[in-house]
C-alpha positions in Angstrom: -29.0 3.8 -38.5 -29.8 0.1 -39.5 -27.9 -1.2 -36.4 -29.7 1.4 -34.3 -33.2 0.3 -35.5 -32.4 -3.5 -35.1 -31.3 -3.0 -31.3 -34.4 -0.9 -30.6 -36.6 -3.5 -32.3 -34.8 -6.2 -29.9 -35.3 -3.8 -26.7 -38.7 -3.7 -27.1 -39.1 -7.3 -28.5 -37.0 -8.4 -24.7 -39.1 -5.4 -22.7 -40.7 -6.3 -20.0 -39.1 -10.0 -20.0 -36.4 -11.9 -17.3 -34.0 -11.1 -20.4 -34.2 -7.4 -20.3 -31.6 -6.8 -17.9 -29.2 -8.4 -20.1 -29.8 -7.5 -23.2 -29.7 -3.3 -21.7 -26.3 -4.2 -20.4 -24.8 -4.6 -23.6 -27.0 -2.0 -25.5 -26.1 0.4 -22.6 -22.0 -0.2 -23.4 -22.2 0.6 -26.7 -24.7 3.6 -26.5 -25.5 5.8 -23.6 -29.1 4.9 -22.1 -32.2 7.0 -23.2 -33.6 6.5 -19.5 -32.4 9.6 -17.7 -33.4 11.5 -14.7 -35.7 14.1 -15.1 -36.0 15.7 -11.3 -35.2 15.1 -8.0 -32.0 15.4 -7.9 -29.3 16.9 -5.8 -26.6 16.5 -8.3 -26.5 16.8 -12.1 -23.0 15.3 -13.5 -22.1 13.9 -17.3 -20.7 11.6 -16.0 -22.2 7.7 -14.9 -21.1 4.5 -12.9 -19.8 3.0 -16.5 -17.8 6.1 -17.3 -15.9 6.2 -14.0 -15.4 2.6 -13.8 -13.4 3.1 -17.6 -11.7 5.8 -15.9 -10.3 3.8 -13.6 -9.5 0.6 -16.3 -7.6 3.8 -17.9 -5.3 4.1 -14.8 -5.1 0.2 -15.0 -4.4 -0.7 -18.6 -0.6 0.5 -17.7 0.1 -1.9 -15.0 -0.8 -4.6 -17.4 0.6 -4.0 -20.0 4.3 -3.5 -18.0 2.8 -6.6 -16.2 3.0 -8.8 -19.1 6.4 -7.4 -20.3 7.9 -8.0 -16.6 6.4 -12.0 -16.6 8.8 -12.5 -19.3 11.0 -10.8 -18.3 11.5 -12.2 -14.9 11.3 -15.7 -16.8 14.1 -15.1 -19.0 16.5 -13.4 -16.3 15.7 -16.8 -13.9 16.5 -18.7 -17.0 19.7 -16.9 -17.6 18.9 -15.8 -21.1 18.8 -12.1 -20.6 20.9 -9.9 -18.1 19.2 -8.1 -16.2 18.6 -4.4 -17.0 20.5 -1.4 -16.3 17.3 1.4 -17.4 13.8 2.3 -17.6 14.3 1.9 -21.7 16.4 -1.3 -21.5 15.4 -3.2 -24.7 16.5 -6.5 -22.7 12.8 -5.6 -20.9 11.0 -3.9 -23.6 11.5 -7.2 -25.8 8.3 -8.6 -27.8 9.4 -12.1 -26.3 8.7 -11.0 -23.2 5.2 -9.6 -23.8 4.3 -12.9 -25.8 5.7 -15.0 -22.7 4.0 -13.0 -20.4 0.8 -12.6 -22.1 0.0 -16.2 -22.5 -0.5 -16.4 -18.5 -1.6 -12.9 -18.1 -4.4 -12.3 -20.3 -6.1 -16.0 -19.2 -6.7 -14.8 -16.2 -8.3 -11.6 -16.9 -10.6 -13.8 -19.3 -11.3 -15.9 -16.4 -12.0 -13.5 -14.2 -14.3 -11.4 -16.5 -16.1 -14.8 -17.8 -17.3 -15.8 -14.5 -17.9 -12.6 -12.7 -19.6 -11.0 -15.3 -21.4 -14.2 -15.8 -22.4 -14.8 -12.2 -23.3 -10.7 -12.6 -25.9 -11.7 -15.5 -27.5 -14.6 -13.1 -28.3 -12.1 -10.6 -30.0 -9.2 -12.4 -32.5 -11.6 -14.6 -33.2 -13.5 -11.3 -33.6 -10.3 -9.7 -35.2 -8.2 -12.1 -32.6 -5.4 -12.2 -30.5 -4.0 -14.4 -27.0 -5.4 -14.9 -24.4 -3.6 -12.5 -21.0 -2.5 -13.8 -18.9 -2.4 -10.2 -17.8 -5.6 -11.1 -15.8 -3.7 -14.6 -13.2 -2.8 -12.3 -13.1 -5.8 -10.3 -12.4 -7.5 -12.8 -9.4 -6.3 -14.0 -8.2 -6.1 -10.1 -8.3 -9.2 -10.1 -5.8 -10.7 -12.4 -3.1 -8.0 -11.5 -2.7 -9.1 -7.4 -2.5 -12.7 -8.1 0.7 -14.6 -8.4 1.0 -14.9 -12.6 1.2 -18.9 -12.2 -2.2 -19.2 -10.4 -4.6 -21.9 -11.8 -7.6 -20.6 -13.5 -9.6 -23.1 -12.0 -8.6 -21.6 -8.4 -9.1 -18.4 -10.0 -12.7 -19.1 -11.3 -13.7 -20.5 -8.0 -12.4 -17.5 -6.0 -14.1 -15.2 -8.2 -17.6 -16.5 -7.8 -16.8 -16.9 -4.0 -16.1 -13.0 -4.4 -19.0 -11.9 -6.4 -21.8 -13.9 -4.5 -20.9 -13.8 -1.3 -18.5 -10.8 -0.9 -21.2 -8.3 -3.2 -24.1 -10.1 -4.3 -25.5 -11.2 -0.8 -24.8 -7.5 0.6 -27.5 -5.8 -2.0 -24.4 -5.7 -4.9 -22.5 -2.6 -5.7 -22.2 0.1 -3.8 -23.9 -2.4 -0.7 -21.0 -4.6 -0.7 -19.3 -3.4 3.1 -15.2 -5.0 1.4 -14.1 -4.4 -1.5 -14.9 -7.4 -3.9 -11.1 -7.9 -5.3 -9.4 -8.2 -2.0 -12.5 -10.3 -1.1 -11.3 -12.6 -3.7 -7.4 -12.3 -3.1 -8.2 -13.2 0.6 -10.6 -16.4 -0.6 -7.2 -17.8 -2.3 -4.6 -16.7 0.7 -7.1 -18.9 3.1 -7.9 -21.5 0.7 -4.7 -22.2 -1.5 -1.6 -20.7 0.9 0.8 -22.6 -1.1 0.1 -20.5 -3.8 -0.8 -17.2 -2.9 2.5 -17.4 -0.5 4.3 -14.7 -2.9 7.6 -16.5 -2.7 8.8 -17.9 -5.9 9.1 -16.5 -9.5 6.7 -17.9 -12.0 9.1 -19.7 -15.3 7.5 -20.6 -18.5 6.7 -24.1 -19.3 8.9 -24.0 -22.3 12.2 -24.7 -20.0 11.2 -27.9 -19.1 10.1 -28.7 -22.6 13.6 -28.0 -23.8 15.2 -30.4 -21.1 15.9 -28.0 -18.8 15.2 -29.1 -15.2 11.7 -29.6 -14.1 11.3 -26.5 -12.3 13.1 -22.9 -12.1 12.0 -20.4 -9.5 13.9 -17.5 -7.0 12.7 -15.2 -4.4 10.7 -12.4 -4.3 11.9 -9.3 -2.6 9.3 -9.6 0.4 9.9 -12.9 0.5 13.9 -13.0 0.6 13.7 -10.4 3.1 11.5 -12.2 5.5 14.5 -14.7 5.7 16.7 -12.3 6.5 18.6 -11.9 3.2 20.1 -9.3 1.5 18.5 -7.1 -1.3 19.3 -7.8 -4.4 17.7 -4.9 -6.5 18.7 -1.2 -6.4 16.3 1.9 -5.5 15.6 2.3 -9.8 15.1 -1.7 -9.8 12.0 -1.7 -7.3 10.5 2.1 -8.2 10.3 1.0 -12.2 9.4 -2.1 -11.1 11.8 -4.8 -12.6 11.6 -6.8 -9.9 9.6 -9.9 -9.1 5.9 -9.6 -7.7 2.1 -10.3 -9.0 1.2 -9.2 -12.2 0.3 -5.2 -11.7 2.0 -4.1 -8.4 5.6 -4.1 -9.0 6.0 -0.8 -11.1 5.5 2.0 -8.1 6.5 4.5 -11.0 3.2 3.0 -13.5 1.0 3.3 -10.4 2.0 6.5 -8.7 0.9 7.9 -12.6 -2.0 5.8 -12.6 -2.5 7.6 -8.8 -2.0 11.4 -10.5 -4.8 10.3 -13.2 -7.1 9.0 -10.5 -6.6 12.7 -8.6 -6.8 14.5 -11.6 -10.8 13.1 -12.5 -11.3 13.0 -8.9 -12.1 9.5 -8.8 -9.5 8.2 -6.3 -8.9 10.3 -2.8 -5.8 11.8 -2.4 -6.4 12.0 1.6 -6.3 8.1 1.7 -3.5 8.3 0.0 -1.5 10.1 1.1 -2.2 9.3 4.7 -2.1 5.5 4.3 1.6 6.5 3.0 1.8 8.6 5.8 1.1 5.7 8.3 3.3 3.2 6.7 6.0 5.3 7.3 5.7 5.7 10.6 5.6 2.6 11.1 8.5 1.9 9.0 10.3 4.5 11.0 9.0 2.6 14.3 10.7 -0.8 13.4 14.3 0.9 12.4 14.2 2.6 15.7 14.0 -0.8 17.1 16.3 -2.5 15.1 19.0 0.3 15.9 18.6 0.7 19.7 19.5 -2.9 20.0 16.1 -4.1 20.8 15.8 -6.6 18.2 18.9 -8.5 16.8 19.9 -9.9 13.6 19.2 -13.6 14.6 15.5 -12.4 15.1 13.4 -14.0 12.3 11.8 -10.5 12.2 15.3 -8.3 11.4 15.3 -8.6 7.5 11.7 -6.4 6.9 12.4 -4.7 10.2 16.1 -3.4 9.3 15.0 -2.5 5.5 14.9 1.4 5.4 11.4 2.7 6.4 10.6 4.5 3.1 11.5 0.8 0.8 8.2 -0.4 2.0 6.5 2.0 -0.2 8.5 0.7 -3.3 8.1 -3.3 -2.5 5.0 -5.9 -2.5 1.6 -4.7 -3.1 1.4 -1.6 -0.8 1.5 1.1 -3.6 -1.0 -0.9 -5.6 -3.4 -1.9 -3.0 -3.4 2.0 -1.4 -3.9 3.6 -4.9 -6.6 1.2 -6.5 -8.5 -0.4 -3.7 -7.9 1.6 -0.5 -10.0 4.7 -2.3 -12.6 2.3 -3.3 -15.0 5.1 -2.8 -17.7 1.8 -1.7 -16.2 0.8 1.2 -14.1 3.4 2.5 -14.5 6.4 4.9 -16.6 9.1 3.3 -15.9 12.4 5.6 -12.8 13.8 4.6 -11.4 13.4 8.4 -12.7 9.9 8.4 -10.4 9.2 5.5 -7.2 10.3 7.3 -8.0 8.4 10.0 -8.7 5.2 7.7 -6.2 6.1 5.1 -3.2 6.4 8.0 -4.2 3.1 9.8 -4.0 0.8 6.4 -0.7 2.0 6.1 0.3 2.1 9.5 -1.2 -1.9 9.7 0.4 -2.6 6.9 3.7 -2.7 7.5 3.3 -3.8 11.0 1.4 -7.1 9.3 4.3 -7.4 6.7 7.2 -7.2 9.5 5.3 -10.1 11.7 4.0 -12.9 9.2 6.6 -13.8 7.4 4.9 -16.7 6.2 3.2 -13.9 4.1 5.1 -11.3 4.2 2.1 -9.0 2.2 -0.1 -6.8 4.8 -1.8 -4.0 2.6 -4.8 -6.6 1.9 -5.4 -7.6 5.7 -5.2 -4.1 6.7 -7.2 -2.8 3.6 -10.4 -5.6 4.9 -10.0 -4.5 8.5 -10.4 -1.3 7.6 -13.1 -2.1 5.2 -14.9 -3.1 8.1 -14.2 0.0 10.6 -14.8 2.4 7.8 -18.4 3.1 8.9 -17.5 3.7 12.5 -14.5 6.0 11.3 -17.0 8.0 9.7 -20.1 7.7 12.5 -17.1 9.1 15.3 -16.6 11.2 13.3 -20.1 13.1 12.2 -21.1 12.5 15.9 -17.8 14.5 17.0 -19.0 17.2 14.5 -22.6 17.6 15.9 -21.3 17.9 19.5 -18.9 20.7 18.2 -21.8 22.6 16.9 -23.9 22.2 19.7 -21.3 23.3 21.9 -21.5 26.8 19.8 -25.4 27.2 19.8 -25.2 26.4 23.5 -22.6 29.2 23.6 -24.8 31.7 21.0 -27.9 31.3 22.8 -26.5 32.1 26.5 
């Protein structure tokens, strides 16, 4: 009771002042508000924008965690200190080394990228007046797990307030913003700092060099030894658990097809995107096999590796499982009928395969086709409620005569 009296004493001492905003942000996330709606609305749910942006840290926390295990990991199998492993419960992966290894790069970032948006958040409401938004909860955490693990935090810190200002704030801020703010940010770094967003080389800790070990240690990736046309490395087990090489959350399809089930399950994420954005990557998947085996494109084609790779692999490889389960449903800045979404959910998938197969100086499409998208998502929809009216004034016409 003392601590409750103290904050109410501070609300009212900060009411009415620029420094409201703030200081109900953090008295809103440790107690729910005592400003409630009392009539006039459609829809009365226990639930709130904080709650369902936890919910989906929930499905997050997962791909983290593995994240920071699989940094390690990856740096110790480049190294040649572990073999690789041979099962889900491999203690050569589950190994508090590689959690430690992988956390000191990890959790920077996501203290980077929560410093400065959330920062840049505050600077907005007490200049505005409003209350302090929590879209950027999520995005926050986004963030950190589709970058390369070896990213700068400077870059990082200036792609973030690029993202916040002008990919949310200047649009109204959440649920205005017309792309979704992480992929906002990834694409800031892809345009700015290629080199190091190419998704290429395996990130090794610091300590090899330190040791006397040469100056620099790094392999392929998956996408990007397959976009040169070389073999694959890693079995079916290696890519669906994940212990292969890839930004921090979107290697494990296993973590995020249970983070997708959870997402379902509170119905927070759309299972129509989905599962047609899966739908569509197959296809075209499919599309590019049939080419490669009628003859059409050959094996000295800089194009064969991604093209010849069986059509269902994409699903397990890069970011498309990640970006189509955590971003894709944004429920901001995608379709909202439900035919709109198959329509939108089909042609991110469909896209992004065809953008992985031709650019393999990036071979990555989910977050290209994911913006487009972003940006057709309100037309999807308008065809689509426009297509409904005619349909029913088809059947008055028909009643009436």
């Amino acid at each position: 009771m003392g601590l409750k009296q103290n904050l109410h004493n501070l609300k009212e001492k900060y009411k009415g002042t620029k420094m409201a905003p703030l200081f109900n942000g953090f008295h809103t996330f440790l107690y729910l508000p005592n400003e409630t709606t009392h009539g006039g609305t459609h829809i009365k749910a226990a639930d709130d924008l904080k709650r369902t942006m936890n919910t989906v840290i929930m499905a997050l926390i997962p791909c983290l965690i593995f994240g920071m295990f699989n940094a390690g990991y990856q740096h110790h199998v480049v190294t040649g200190e572990v073999e690789r492993v041979t099962g889900f419960f491999s203690g050569n992966f589950w190994n508090l080394s590689n959690l430690w290894i992988g956390a000191i790069k990890v959790l920077p970032l996501v203290i980077v990228s929560y410093v400065v948006g959330l920062a840049i958040e505050f600077v907005f409401c007490i200049i505005k007046g409003h209350e302090i938004e929590e879209g950027y909860l999520v995005t926050g955490m986004l963030v950190p797990l589709i970058v390369p693990v070896d990213l700068p935090l400077w870059m990082l810190a200036v792609a973030v307030a690029f993202g916040v200002v002008i990919g949310k704030e200047v649009f109204g801020g959440t649920g205005m913003n017309i792309l979704n703010p992480a992929l906002t940010i990834r694409a800031f770094l892809f345009f700015a700092y290629p080199t190091w967003m190419s998704g290429d080389k395996v990130w090794v800790h610091d300590a090899v060099a330190k040791s006397g070990g040469a100056d620099a240690i790094s392999g392929e990736t998956v996408l990007g030894s397959l976009a040169q046309s070389q073999p694959l490395d890693y079995s079916v087990a290696d890519m669906f658990f994940g212990f292969i090489p890839g930004s921090v959350g979107e290697t494990s399809t296993f973590l995020i097809l249970l983070g997708a089930l959870f997402l379902i399950f509170t119905k927070i994420g759309s299972w129509r995107i989905m599962l047609s954005s899966v739908i569509g990557a197959l296809v075209m998947g499919f599309i590019f096999n049939f080419v490669v085996s009628s003859g059409i494109i050959g094996e000295t084609s800089k194009f064969y590796g991604l093209m010849n790779l069986d059509f269902w692999k994409h699903l397990l490889i890069g970011g498309f499982a990640f970006g189509v389960v955590y971003m894709a449903t944004d429920p901001v800045t995608a379709s909202q009928t439900n035919k709109g979404k198959w329509i939108y959910g089909f042609l991110i998938g469909f896209i992004s395969i065809m953008i992985r197969v031709f650019n393999p100086a990036y071979p990555e499409g989910v977050m290209l086709a994911i913006l487009l998208m972003n940006v057709f998502a309100p037309t999807i929809d308008h065809y689509v409620v426009q297509g409904n009216v005619k349909r029913r004034l088809k059947r008055t016409k028909v009643k009436t005569a």
